[in-house]
N, C-alpha and C positions, 0 to 999 in steps of 0.2 A: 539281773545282768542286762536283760533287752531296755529296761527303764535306764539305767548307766548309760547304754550304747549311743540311746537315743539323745539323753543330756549332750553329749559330746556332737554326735550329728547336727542336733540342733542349729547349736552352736555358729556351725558351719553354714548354713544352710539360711540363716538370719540375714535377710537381705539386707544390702546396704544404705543408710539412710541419705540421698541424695543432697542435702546441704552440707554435709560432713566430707565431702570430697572434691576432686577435681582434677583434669587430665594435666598428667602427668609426659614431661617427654620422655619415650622411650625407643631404646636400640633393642633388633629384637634381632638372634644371631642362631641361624642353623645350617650347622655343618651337613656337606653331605660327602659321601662316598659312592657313585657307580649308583646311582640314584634317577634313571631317565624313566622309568616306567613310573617312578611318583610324582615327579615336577611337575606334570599337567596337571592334577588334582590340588595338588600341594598349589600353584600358582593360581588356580580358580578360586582357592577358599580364600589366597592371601589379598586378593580384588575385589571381593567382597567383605573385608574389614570395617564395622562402623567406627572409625577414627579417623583424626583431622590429620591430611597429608603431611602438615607441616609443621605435627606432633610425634612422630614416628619414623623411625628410616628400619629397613631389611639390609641386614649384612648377609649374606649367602657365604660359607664358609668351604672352598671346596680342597677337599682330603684327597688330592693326587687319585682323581678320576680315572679312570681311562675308557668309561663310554664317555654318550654323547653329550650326560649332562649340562658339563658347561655351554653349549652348543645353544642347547635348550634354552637356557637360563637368558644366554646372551642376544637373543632374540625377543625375550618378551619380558623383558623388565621395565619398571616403572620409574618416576622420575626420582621416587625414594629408595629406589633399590640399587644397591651394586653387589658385585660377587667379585669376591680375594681368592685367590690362593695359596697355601698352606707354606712356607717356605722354610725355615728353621723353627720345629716345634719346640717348644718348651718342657711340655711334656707327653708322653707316650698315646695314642690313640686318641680316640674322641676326647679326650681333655685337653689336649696337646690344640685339635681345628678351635674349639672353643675359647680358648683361653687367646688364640689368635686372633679372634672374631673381637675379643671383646677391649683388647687392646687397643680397636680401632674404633669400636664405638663411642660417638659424640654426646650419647646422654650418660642420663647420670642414671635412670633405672634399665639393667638388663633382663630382658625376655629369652626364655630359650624354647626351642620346639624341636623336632626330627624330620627331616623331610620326608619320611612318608607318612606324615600328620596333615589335616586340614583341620584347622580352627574353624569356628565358630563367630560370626560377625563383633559378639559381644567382648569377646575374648580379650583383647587390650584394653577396653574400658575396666573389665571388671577385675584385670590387674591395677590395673592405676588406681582404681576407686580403693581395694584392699591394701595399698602399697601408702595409698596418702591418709589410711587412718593411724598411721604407723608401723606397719610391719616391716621388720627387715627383710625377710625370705619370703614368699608366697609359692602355691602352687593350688590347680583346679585338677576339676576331673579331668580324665581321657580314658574314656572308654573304647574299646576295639569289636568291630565292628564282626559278630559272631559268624554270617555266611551259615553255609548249609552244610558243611564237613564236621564230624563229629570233634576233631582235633581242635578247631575254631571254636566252636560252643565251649570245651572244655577250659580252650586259654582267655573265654572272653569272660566265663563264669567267674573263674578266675579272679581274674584285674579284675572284676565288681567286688570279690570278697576282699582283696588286697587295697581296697579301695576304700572300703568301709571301716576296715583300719588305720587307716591314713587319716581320714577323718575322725575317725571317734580319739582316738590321739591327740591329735591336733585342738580337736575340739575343747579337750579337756586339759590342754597346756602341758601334754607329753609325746612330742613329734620325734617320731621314731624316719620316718621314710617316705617317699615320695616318686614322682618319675619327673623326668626332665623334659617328656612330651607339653606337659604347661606347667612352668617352671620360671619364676622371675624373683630378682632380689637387685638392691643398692649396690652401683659401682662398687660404693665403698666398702661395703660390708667383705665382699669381693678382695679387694687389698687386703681388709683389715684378717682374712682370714689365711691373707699371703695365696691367693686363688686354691690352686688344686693341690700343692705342695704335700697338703697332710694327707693326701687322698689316694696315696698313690699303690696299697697298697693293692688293687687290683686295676684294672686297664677300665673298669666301669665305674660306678661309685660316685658320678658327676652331679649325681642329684641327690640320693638317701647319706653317702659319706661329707658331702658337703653341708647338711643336715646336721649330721655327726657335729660339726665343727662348730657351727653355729649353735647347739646347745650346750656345746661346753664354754660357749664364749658369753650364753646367756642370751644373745636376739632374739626376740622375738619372732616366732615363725607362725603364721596364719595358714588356712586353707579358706577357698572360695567358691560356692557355687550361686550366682544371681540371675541364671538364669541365660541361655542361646549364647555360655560363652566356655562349651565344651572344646576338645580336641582330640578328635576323632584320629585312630589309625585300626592298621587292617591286623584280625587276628593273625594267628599261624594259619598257613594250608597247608601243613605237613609237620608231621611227629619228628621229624629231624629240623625243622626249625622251632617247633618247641620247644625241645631239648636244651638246645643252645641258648634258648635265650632265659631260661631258666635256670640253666647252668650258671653263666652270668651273675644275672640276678643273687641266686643264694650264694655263692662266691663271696659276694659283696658282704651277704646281710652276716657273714662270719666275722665283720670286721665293727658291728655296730658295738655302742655302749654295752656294758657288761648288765647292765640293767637291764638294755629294751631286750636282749637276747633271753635275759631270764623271760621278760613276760611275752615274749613271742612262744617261747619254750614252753610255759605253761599253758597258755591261749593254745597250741595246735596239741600239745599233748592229751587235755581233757577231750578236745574237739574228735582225735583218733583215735581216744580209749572210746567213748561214747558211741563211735559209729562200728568199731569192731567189736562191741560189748555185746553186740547181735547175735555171731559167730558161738557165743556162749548161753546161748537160751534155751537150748535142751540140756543142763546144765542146771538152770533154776528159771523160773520166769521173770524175776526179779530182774535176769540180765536184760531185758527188753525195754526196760525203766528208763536207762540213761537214754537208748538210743532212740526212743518216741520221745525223750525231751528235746534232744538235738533236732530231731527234724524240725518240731511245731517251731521251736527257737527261732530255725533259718526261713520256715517259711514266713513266719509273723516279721522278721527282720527281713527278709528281701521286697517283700509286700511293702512294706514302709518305708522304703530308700529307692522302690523301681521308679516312680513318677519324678523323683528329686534326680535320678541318675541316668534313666530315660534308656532302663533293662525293662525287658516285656519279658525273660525267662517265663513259662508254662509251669504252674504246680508240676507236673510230670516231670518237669524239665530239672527244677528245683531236687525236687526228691530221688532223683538221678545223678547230677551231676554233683551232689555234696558229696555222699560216697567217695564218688569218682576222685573229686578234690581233695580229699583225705588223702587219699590213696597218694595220686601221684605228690604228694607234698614228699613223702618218703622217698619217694620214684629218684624225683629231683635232686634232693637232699643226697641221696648216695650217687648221681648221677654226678653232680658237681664238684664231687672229690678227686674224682678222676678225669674231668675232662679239662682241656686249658683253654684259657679267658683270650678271647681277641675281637677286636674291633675290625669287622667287616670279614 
């Protein structure tokens, strides 16, 4: 299985060959809502972009604010940037600013990101570079950024395993889900999938249901990592914003292919019998079989993906927090039946 995983990583992880591309123009469109504690960081990483000014423009998309944001924004923009406001959406919550943003964008590839993200210098390049070997959808990593709260560690461990599926999927030409933190695809593809229309079963779903769409329509969807062209945000720092945004999240993933549900189902199911298989080793000692394969599994698999995904998790760390992530996978999963979906 770890030699599978890693086929599909690979994959990913194959840099891209520098005669076979080229910059590409792209709109790059992120809504915000009541967003003033991130726009500072968020506008440092976007000034530090290695791409040609007059290859790229920033649409700032704002969702009926009511701090200072726009305030912000409107003080320290560049010659390529402007920021709209939301006026008759199309549709319901964050789909609804996006789908606004993009209506107004002049290129023909769309970028998306969250304002509480900072990219990575490379980060547009190595869209364009993925996007001009032909991909209709792309998306990179984004890792969130762990802190010293156990809550953090837990959401950040996390996104690295949710990540490593996303890749190894992808890698192997069966793209189940992504995030919309670094997230770009063709105007057109865009249209051709009539935007967010099929998507609307939950108020999220702007990135893995859009996904959805594009596999039943056949496009081609890549993933990319070449290198300093991550997009960094900040974990949870509190178990009530984890909650939520994991509520969310599995919300959504009730709405994926009837397939990838299966092999999501199966993938976390062996992954939960195997760590609870422990629980049963006074019992037979045989029960301790599965659960020391699981570990060495995760440890050899996070060891081989830390330096490509740029996690320093601790063995300690590793063999702690997998449990953990078992666990609350359940947590969530019954948490998200009964909580309701909303943006912001």
């Amino acid at each position: 299985m770890i030699i599978l995983i890693m086929m599909g990583l690979n994959r990913v992880f194959q840099r891209t060959k520098a005669e076979k591309t080229s910059i590409e123009n792209i709109s790059l469109i992120i809504p915000f809502k009541n967003e003033k504690n991130n726009i500072p960081d968020l506008l440092a990483a976007l000034n530090k972009l290695d791409y040609p000014s007059d290859k790229y423009e920033i649409i700032f998309v704002n969702d009926n604010s009511s701090d200072e944001s726009m305030l912000m924004l409107d003080k320290n923009l560049s010659t390529n940037y402007k920021v709209v406001s939301v006026k008759d959406k199309k549709y319901p919550g964050k789909k609804g600013a996006l789908d606004f943003g993009i209506q107004q964008a002049k290129f023909e590839i769309i970028a998306i990101t969250d304002a509480d993200c900072e990219p990575e210098p490379y980060w547009l390049k190595s869209i364009s570079y993925k996007i001009s070997e032909g991909s209709d959808v792309v998306f990179g990593y984004s890792p969130l950024k762990a802190g010293i709260k156990l809550v953090s560690k837990i959401s950040a461990f996390e996104n690295l395993r949710n990540y490593i599926l996303y890749f190894f999927s992808a890698g192997l030409g069966i793209p189940y889900s992504a995030t919309s933190r670094s997230f770009a695809f063709r105007k057109e593809v865009y249209f051709k999938l009539n935007g967010y229309s099929n998507t609307l079963e939950t108020l999220s779903g702007d990135d893995d249901l859009f996904i959805r769409e594009a596999v039943k329509q056949r496009l081609k969807i890549a993933a990319f990592r070449n290198g300093n062209d991550l997009v960094y945000s900040k974990a949870s720092d509190s178990f009530r914003d984890y909650f939520n945004r994991k509520s969310r999240h599995l919300k959504t993933s009730q709405h994926y292919l009837i397939r990838h549900q299966i092999m999501l189902a199966v993938w976390h199911t062996i992954n939960i019998a195997s760590v609870y298989s422990l629980l049963l080793f006074f019992v037979s000692n045989w029960f301790l079989l599965p659960f020391t394969i699981k570990m060495i599994f995760d440890l050899l698999l996070t060891q081989k993906v830390k330096s490509k995904l740029l996690h320093d998790f601790s063995l300690y760390e590793v063999i702690f927090l997998q449990p953990v992530y078992e666990t609350f996978l359940i947590i969530n999963f019954i948490n998200s039946l009964f909580t309701k979906d909303k943006w912001k």
